[in-house]
C-alpha positions in Angstrom: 30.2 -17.7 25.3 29.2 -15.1 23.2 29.9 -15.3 19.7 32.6 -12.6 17.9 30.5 -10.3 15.3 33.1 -11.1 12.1 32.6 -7.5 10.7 33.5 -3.9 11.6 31.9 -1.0 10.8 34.3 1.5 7.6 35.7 -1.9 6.4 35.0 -3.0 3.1 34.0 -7.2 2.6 33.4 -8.8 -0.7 29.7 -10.5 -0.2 27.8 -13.2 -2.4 23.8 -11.8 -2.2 21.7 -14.9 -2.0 18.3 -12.9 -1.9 16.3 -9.8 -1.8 15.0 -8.6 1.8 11.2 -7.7 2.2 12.5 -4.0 2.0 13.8 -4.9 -1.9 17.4 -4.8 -0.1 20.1 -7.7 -1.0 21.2 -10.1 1.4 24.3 -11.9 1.7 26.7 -13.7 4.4 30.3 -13.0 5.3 31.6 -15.6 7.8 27.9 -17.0 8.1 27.0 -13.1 9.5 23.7 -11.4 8.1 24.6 -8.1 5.8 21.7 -6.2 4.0 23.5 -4.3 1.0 20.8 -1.9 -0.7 20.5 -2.1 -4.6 22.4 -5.0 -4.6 20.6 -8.0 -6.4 20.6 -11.9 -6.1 23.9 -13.8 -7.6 25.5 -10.7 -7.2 29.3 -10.6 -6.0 29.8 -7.1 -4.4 32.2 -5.4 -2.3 30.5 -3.4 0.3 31.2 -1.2 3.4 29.7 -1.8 6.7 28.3 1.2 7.7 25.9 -0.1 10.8 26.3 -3.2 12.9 23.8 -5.1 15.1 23.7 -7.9 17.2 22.6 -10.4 14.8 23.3 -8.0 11.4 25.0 -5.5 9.6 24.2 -2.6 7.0 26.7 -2.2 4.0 26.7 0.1 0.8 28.0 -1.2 -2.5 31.2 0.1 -3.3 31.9 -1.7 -6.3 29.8 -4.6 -8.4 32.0 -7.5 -9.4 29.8 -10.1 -10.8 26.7 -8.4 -12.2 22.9 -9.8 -12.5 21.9 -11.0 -16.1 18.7 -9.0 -14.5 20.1 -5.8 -13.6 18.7 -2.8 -15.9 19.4 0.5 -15.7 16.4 2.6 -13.7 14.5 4.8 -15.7 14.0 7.7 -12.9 16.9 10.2 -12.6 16.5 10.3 -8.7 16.2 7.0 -7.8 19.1 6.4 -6.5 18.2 8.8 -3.9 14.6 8.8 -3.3 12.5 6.2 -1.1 9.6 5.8 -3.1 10.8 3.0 -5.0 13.1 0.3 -4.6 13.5 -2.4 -7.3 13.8 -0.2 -10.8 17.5 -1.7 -10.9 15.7 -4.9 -11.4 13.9 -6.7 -14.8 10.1 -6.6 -14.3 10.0 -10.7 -15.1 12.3 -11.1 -12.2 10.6 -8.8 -9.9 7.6 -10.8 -10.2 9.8 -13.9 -9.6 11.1 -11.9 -6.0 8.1 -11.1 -4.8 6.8 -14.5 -5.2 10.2 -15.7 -3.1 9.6 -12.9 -0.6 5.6 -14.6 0.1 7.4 -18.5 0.0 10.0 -17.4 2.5 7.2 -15.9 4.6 5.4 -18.9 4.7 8.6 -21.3 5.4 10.2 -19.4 8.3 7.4 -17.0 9.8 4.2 -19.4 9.4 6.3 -22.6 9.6 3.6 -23.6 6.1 6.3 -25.0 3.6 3.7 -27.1 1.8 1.5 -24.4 0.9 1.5 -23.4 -3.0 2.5 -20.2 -3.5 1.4 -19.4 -7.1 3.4 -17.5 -9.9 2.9 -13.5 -8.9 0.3 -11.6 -11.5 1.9 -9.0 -13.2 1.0 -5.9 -14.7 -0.1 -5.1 -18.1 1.7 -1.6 -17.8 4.5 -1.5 -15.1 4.6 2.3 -14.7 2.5 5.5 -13.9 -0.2 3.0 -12.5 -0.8 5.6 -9.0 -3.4 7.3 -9.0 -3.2 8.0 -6.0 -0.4 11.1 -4.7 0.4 12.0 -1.5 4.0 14.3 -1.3 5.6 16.7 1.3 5.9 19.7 1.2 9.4 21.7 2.3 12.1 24.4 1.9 15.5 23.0 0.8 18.2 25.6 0.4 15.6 28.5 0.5 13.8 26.7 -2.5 9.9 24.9 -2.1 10.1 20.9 -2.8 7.3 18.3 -3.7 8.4 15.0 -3.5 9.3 11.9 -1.8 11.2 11.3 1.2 14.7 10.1 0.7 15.2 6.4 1.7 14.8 5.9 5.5 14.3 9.5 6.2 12.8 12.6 6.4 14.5 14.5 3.6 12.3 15.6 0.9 13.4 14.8 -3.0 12.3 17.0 -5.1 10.0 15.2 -7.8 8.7 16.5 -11.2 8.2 13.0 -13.2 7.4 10.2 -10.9 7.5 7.2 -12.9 4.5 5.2 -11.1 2.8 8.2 -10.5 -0.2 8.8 -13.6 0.7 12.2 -15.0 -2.2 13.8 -13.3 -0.7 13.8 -10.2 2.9 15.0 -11.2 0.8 17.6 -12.8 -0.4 18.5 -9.9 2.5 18.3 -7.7 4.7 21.1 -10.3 1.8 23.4 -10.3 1.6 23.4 -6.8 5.2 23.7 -6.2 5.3 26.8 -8.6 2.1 28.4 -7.2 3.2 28.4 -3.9 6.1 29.9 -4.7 4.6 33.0 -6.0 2.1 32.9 -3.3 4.4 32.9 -1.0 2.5 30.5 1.1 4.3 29.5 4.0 5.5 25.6 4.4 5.5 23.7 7.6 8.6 23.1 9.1 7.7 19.8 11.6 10.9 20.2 13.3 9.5 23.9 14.8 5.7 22.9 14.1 5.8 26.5 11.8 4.1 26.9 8.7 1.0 26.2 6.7 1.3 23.9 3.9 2.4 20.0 4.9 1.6 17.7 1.9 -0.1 17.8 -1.3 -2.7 14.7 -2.3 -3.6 14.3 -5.3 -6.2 11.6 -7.2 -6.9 10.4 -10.2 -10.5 9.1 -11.5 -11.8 8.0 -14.6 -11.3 10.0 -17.3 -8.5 11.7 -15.9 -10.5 13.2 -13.4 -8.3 15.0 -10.7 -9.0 15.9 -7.2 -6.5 17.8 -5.7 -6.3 17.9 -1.4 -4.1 20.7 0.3 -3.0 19.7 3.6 -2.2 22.3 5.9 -1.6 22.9 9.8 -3.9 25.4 10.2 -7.5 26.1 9.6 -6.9 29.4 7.2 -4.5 28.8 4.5 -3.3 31.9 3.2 -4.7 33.7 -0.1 -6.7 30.4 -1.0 -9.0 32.7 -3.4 -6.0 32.9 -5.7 -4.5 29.1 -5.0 -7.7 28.0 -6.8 -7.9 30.2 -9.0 -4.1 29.6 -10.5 -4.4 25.9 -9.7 -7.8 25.8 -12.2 -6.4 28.2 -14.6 -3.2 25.4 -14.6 -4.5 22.2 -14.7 -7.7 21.5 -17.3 -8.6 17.9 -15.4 -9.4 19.3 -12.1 -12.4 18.7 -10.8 -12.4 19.1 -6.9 -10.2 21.2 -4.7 -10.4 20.7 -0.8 -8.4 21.1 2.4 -7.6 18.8 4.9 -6.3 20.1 8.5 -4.1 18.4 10.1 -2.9 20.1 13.6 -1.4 17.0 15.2 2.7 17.1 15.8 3.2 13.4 14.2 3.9 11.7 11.1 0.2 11.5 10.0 -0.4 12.7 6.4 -4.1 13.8 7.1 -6.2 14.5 9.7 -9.9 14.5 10.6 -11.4 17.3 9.1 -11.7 18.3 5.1 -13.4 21.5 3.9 -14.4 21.3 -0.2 -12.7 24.6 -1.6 -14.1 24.0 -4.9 -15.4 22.1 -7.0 -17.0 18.0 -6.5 -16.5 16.7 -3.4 -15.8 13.1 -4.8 -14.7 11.6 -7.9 -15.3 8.5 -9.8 -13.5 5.3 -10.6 -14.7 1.7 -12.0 -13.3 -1.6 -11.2 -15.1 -4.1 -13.7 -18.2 -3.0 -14.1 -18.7 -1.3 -11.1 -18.5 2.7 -10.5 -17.1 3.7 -7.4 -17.3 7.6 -5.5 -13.8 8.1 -3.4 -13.6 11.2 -1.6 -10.1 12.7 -0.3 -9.4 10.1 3.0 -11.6 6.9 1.2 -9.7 4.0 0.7 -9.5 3.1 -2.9 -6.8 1.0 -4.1 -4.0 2.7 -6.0 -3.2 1.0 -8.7 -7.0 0.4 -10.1 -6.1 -2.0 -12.8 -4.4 -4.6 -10.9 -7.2 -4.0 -8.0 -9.9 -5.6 -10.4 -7.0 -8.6 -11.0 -6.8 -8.7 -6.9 -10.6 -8.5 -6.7 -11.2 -11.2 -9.8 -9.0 -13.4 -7.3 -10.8 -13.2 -4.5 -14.0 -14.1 -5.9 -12.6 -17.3 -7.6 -11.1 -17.9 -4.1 -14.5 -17.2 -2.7 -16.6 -19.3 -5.1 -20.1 -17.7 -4.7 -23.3 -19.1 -6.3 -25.7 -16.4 -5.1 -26.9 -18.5 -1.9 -24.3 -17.5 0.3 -24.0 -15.1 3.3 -20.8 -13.2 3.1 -18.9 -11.0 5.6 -16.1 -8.7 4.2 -13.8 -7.4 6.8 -12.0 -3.8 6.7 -14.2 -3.4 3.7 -12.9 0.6 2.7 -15.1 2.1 0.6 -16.6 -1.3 -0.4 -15.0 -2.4 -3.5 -14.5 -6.1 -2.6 -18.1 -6.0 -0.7 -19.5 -5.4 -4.0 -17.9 -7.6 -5.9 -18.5 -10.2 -3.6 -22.4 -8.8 -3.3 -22.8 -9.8 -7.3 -22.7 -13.1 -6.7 -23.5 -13.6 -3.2 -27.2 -13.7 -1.8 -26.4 -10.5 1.3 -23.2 -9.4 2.2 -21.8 -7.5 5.4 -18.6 -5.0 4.7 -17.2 -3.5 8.2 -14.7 -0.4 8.5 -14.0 2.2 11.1 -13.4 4.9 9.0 -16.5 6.3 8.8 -16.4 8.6 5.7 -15.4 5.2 4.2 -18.8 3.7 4.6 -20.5 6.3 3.6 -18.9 6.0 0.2 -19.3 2.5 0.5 -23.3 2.9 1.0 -23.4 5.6 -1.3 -21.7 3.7 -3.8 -24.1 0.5 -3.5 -27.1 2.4 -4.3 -25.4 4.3 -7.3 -24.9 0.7 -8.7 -27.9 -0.4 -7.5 -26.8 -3.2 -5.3 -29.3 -3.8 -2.4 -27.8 -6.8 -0.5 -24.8 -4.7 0.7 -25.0 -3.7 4.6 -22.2 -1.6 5.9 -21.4 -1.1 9.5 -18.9 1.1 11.3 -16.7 0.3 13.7 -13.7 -1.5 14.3 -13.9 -5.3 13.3 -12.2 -6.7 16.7 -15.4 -5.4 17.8 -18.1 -6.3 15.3 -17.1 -9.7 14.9 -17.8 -11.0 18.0 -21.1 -8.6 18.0 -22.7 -10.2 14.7 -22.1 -14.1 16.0 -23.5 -13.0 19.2 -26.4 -11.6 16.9 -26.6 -15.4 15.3 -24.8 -14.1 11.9 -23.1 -17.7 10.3 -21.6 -16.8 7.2 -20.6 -19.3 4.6 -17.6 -17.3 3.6 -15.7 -14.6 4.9 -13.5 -12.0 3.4 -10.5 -9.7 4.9 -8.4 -7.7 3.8 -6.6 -6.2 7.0 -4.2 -3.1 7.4 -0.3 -4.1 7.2 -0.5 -5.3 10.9 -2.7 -8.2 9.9 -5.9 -9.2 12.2 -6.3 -9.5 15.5 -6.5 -13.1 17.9 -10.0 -11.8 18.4 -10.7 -11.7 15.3 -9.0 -14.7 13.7 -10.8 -16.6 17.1 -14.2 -15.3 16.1 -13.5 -16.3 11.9 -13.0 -19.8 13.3 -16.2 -20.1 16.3 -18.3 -18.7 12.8 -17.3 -21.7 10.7 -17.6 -20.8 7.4 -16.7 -22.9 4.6 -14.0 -20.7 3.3 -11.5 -17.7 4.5 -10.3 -15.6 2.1 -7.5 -13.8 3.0 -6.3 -10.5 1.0 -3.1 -9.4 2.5 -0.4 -6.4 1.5 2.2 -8.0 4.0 3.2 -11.7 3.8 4.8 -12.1 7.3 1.8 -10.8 9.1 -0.4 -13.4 6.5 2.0 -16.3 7.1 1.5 -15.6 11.2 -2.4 -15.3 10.8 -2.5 -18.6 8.2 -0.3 -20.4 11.2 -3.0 -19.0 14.1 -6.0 -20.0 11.8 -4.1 -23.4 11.3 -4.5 -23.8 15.2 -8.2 -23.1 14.7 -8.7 -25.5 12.5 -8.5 -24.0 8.7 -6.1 -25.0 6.9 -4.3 -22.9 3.5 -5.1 -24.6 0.6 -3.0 -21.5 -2.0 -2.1 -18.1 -2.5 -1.7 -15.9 -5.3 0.5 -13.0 -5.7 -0.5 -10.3 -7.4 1.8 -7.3 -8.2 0.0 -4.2 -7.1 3.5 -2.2 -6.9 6.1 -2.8 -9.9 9.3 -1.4 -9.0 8.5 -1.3 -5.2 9.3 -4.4 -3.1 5.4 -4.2 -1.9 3.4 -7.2 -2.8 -0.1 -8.3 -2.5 -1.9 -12.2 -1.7 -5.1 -13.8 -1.7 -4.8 -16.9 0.6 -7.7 -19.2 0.5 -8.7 -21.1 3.3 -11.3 -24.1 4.1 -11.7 -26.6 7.4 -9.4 -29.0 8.3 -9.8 -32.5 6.6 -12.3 -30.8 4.2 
């Protein structure tokens, strides 16, 4: 007998949120039913209207707060309540760390089924906001006017943006100049709804010093009056150092395609993490907020412990910032990425900081895993840090058959790390901790570094 769903959809309840949701929503119960109320916080009494009902859930939208947060604050962006690219400004730093912690223990409890494993207080960051230095907006019309911004929350709708708070002010430089050139230019946008237009996104990227390399995205291979783009986007912003263009042809949601043509300009810039100097060109991996990377990076080595003896392989290795910080202390290590523009920063960047014990390969690592233990390679530890979707049963399988003496585990999603802890648990590694570490204040987004070691050992 099928149980009756105790909501309707247009009716208001008064709802109790017991936690946030790994999309920085609250959560509550009415009648022991599951109802996800945006912007609501934990120990917050609200009355809500359902405006979406499911099998097993409901969505709601506060109608009225009755029993505020003591950690409630008010956001400092104008358009947050609007826009998508952030979801927990409502919320005191101190107690987002505290959430994102909860979000990674939850993980473990109901996904991995790992209760006993410690979950560590969550790193925070020294400065909170304009930490991106990496920008990557739409471009659209909205009421006959160009906008640069970020999509509204769940869709598709573009909010115009001139002071992103976690974006450094290179970027929202960038994104105003390019809005107002445009518009003089008359450039034409891309609509994706009738695949019309030239200009789809704007990326911008900020090195050390300020450095700025700005990427135009377009649909076509000639963008319109480009002589005078560059020469109005130099005249307006003093920090840039590289112009290019990146086409992207394809009907889908992809930011950036395969093919980037420098404009103008260098075709990479430079940022350090510690004390080494990396080159990131536009479609490198690099992570976004740099200071907190050398905290995430600092981790994984503890986690690691090297003592310059050991063979290392690093997994989805980017551009090779963990690789060589892992090659410091390690006697040779092994970094493996498909994208191959990626590993050619990645070797490039070796020999610019004259690291010699780093070998890159490209390809996918479901592949090259399986090809270097053929090949005899027994590494004492290995490193990943996988896409959101976590790492293959091919993968995980051949981590195990290796036998190293420790995993280390770098993950930007804790359900898909709590699932591959559980599968490596089968395999017999076992999590000894994690650590949080806040890439992302005001976003629900966290980072881990799990560590892992054999079973009885």
């Amino acid at each position: 007998m099928k149980t009756a769903i105790p909501v309707q959809q247009g009716k208001n309840y008064d709802i109790r949120i017991e936690r946030l949701g790994t999309s920085g929503e609250g959560v509550g119960r009415y009648d022991n039913f599951t109802i996800f109320v945006p912007n609501a916080l934990p120990g917050e009494q609200v009355s809500a209207r359902v405006e979406e009902v499911k099998k097993t859930y409901a969505r709601a939208r506060i109608m009225e707060i009755r029993v505020a947060s003591a950690d409630r604050v008010r956001p400092r962006c104008e358009i947050y309540s609007v826009c998508g690219g952030c979801q927990l400004q409502h919320l005191s730093y101190e107690a987002q760390l505290t959430a994102k912690r909860l979000q990674v223990v939850d993980a473990m409890t109901h996904i991995g089924k790992l209760p006993h494993v410690p979950v560590k207080e969550t790193l925070g960051a020294a400065s909170p906001w304009n930490y991106r230095n990496k920008m990557q907006f739409p471009v659209g019309i909205h009421q006959g006017q160009i906008v640069v911004g970020c999509f509204a929350q769940g869709s598709h709708r573009i909010i115009d943006t001139e002071d992103c708070h976690i974006q450094r002010e290179g970027n929202n430089a960038l994104a105003n100049a390019v809005r107002d050139i445009v518009t003089k230019l008359r450039i034409p946008v891309y609509n994706e709804d009738t695949h019309r237009g030239i200009l789809r996104h704007i990326v911008g990227r900020v090195g050390q010093g300020d450095e700025l390399m700005a990427v135009i995205v377009t649909a076509a291979k000639e963008l319109p009056r480009k002589k005078e783009l560059i020469r109005m986007m130099r005249e307006r912003l003093p920090q840039l150092v590289s112009i290019q263009q990146n086409i992207q042809t394809y009907r889908n949601n992809v930011v950036m395609g395969r093919d980037t043509v420098l404009l103008w300009g260098k075709p990479t810039i430079r940022d350090t993490l510690g004390k080494l100097s990396f080159h990131i060109s536009p479609r490198s991996f690099f992570q976004v907020n740099t200071a907190q990377a050398a905290v995430l990076y600092e981790q994984a080595l503890q986690y690691a412990d090297l003592h310059g003896t050991e063979t290392v392989i690093d997994a989805y290795c980017g551009t090779g910032t963990i690789t060589l910080f892992l090659a410091q202390r390690a006697w040779n290590v092994y970094g493996i990425e498909i994208v191959r523009p990626a590993i050619l920063d990645a070797r490039k960047n070796a020999c610019d900081n004259g690291i010699k014990n780093a070998e890159f390969i490209v390809g996918d690592t479901t592949a090259v895993m399986p090809s270097l233990y053929r090949q005899g390679v027994r590494p004492d530890v290995v490193v990943v840090d996988p896409p959101r979707a976590g790492c293959t049963p091919t993968v995980l399988k051949t981590f195990a058959n290796m036998k190293p003496r420790r995993i280390v585990y770098v993950s930007c999603n804790p359900a898909t790390l709590a699932r591959d802890l559980a599968i490596m648990k089968t395999l017999g590694y076992e999590a000894r901790e994690i650590q949080p570490v806040d890439l992302f204040p005001q976003t629900s987004h966290v980072e881990c570094v799990a560590w892992m070691t054999q079973t009885g050992r």
